[in-house]
ZADRENBA-11202 format. One line per field, with one value per atom (N, C-alpha, C): residue number from 1; residue in one letter; atom name; x negated, y, z. Coordinates in nm, 4 decimals, m for minus. Layout:
! ZADRENBA-11202
nr: NUM|...
rest: A|...
atom: CA|...
X: X|...
Y: Y|...
Z: Z|...
***
This chain:
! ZADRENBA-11202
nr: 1|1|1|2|2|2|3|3|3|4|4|4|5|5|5|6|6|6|7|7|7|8|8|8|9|9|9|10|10|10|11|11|11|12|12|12|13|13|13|14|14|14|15|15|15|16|16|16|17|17|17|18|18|18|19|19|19|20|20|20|21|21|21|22|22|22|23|23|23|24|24|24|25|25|25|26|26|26|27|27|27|28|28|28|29|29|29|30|30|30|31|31|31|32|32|32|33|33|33|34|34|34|35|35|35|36|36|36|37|37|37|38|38|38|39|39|39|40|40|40|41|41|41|42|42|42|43|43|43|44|44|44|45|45|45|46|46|46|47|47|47|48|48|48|49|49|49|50|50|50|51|51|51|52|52|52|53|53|53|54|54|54|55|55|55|56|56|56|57|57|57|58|58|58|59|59|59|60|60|60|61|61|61|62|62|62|63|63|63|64|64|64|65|65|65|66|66|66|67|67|67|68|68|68|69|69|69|70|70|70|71|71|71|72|72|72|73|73|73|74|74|74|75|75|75|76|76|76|77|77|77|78|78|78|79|79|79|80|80|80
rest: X|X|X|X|X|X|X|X|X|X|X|X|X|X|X|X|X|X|X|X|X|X|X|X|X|X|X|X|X|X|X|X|X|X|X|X|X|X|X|X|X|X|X|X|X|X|X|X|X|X|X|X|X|X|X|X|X|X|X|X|X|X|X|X|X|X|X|X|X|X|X|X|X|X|X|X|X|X|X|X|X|X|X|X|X|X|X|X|X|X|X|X|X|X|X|X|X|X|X|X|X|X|X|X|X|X|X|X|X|X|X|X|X|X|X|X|X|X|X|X|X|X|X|X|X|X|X|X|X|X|X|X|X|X|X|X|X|X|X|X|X|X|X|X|X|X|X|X|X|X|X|X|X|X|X|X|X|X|X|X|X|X|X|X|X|X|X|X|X|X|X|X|X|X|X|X|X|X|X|X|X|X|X|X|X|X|X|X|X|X|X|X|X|X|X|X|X|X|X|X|X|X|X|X|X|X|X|X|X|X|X|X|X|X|X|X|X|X|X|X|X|X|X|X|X|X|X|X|X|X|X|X|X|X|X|X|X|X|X|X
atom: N|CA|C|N|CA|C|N|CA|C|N|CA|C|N|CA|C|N|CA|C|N|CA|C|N|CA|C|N|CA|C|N|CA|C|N|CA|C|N|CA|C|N|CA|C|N|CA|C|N|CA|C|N|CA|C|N|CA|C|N|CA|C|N|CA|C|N|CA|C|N|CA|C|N|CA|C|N|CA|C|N|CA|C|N|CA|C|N|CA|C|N|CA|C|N|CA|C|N|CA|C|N|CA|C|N|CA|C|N|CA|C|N|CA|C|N|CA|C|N|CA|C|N|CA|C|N|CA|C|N|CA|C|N|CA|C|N|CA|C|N|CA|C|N|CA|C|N|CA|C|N|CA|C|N|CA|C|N|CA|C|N|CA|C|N|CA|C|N|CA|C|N|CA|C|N|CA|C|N|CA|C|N|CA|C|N|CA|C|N|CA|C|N|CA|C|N|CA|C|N|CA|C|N|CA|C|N|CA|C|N|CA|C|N|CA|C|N|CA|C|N|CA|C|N|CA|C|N|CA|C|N|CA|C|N|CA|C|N|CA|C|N|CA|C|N|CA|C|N|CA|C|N|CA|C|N|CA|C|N|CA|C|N|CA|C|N|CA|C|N|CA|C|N|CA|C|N|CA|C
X: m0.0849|0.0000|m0.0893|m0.0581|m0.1542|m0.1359|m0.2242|m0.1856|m0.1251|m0.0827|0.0499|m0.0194|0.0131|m0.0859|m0.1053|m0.0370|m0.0137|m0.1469|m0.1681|m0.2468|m0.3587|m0.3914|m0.5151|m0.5496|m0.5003|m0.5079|m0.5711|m0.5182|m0.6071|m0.7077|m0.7244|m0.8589|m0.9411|m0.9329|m0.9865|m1.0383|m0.9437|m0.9358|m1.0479|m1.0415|m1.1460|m1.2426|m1.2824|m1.4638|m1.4848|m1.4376|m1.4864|m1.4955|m1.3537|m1.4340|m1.4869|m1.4114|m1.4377|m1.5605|m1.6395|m1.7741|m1.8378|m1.8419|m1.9637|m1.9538|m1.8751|m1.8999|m2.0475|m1.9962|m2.1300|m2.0874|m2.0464|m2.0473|m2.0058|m1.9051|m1.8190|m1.6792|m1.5884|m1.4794|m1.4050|m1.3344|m1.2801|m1.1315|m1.0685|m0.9644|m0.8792|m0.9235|m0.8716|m0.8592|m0.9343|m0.9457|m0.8364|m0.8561|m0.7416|m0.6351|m0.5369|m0.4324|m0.4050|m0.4936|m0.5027|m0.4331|m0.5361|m0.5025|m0.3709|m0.3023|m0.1400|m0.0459|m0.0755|0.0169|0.0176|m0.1058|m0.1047|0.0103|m0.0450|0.0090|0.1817|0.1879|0.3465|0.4418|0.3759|0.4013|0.5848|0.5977|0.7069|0.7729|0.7317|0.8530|0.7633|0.8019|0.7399|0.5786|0.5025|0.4061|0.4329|0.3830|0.4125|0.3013|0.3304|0.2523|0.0942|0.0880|0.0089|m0.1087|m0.0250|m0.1285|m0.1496|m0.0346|m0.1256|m0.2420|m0.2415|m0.3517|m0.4826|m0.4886|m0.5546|m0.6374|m0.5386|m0.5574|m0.5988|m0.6008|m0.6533|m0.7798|m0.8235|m0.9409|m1.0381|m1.0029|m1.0558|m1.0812|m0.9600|m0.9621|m1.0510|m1.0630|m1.1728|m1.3018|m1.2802|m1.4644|m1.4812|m1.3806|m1.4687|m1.4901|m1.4348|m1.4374|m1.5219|m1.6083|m1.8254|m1.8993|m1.8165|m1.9002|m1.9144|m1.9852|m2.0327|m1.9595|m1.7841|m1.7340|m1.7156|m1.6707|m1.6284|m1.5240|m1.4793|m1.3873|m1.3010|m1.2919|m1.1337|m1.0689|m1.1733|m1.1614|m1.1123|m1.1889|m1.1007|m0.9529|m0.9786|m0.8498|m0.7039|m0.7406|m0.6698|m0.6580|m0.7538|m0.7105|m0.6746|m0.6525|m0.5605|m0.3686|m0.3877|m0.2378|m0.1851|m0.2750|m0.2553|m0.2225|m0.2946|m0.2649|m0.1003|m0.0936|0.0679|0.1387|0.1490|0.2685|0.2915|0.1942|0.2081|0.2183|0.1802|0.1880|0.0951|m0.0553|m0.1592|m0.2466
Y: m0.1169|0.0000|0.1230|0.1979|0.3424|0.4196|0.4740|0.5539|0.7324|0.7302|0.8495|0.9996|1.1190|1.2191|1.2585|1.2703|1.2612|1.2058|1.0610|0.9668|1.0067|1.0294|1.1121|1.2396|1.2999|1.4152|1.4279|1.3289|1.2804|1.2800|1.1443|1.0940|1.1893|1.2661|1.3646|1.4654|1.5207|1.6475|1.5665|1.4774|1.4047|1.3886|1.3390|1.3485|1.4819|1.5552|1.6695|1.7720|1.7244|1.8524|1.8045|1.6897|1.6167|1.5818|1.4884|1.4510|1.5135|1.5608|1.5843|1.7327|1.7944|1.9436|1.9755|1.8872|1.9077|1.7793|1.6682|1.5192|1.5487|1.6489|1.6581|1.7029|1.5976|1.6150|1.7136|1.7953|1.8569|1.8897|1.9392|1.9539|1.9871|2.1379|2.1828|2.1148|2.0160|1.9539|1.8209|1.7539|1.6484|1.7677|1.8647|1.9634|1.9082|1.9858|1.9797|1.8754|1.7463|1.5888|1.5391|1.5661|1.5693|1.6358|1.7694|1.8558|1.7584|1.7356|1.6891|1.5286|1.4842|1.3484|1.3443|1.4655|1.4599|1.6001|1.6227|1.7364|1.7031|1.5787|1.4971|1.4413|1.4993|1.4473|1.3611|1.1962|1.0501|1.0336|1.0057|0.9077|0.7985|0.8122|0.6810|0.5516|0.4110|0.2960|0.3188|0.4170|0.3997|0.4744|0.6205|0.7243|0.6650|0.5725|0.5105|0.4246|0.3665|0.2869|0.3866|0.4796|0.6062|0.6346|0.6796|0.7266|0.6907|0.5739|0.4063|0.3809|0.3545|0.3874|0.5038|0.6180|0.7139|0.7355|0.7892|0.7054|0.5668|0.4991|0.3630|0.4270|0.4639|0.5386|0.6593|0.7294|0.8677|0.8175|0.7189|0.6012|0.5872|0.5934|0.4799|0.6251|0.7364|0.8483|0.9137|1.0131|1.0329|1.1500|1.1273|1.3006|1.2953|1.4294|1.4673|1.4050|1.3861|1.3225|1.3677|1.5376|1.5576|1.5236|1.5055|1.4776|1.3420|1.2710|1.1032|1.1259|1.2104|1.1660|1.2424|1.3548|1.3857|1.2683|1.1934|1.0961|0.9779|0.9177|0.8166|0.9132|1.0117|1.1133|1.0937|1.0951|1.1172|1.0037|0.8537|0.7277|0.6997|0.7227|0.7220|0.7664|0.8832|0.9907|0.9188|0.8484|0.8311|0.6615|0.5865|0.4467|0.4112|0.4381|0.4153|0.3139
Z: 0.0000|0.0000|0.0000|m0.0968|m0.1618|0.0428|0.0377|0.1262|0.1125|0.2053|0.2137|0.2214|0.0928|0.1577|0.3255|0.3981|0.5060|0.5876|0.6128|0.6184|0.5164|0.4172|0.3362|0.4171|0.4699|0.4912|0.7121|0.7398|0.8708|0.8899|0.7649|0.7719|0.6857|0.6246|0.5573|0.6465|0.7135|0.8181|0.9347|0.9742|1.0867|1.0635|0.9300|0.9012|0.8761|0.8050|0.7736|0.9361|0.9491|1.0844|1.2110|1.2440|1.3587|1.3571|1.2370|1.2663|1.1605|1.0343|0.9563|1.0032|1.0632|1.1190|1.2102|1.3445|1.4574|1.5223|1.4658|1.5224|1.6468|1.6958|1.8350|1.8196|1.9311|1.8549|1.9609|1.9478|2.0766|2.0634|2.1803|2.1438|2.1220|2.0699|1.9788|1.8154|1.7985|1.6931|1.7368|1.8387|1.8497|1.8476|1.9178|1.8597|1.7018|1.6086|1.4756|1.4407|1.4958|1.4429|1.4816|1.5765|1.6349|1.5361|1.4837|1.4361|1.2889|1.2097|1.0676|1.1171|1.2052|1.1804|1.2330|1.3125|1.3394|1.2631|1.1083|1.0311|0.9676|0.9261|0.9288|1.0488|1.1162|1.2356|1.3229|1.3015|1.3294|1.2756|1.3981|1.3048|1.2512|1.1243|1.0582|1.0969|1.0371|1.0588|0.9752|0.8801|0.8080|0.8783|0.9244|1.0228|1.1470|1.1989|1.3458|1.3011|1.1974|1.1712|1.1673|1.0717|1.0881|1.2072|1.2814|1.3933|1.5018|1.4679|1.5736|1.5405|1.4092|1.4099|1.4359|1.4088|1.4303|1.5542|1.6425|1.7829|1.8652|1.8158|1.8193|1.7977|1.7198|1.6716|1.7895|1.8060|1.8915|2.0589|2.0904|2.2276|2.2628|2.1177|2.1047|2.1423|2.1557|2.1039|2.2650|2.3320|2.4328|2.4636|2.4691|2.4982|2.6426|2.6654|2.7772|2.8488|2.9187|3.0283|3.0135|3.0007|2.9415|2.7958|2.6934|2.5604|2.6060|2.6377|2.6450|2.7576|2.8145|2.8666|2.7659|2.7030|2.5864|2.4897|2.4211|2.3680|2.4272|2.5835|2.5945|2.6223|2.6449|2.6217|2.5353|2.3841|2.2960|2.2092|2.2588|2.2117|2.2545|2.4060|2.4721|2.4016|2.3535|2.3142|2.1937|2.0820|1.9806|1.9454|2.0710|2.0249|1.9608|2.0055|1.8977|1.9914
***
């Protein structure tokens, strides 16, 4: 299944700013990543997948305590 601009536009928006910016993700940038993926209303199955990985990947990465605790908020709210 092609993926959805929506879902293009995540994973797009996350490398570019999230890591090839300054490889730190913050959160004002998770904000960002919430608004694109709930621009239609629902996250869809395709953007939780998205977002699960991406999410998975910034886990390995050495943030701040409030950044992870924004992203397990952020896994809740969304079912990821």
């Amino acid at each position: 299944m092609p993926a959805q601009p929506q879902t293009k536009a995540l994973i797009g928006y996350s490398f570019l700013i999230g890591f090839a910016n300054d490889h730190v993700f913050d959160a004002k940038e998770l904000i960002t990543l919430e608004a694109l993926a709930r621009a239609q209303g629902q996250v869809d199955g395709s953007q939780v997948l998205a977002l699960r990985a991406l999410l998975d990947r910034l886990e390995a990465l050495n943030l701040p305590m409030s950044i992870r605790l924004e992203i397990d908020q952020f896994r809740e709210i969304n079912n990821i």
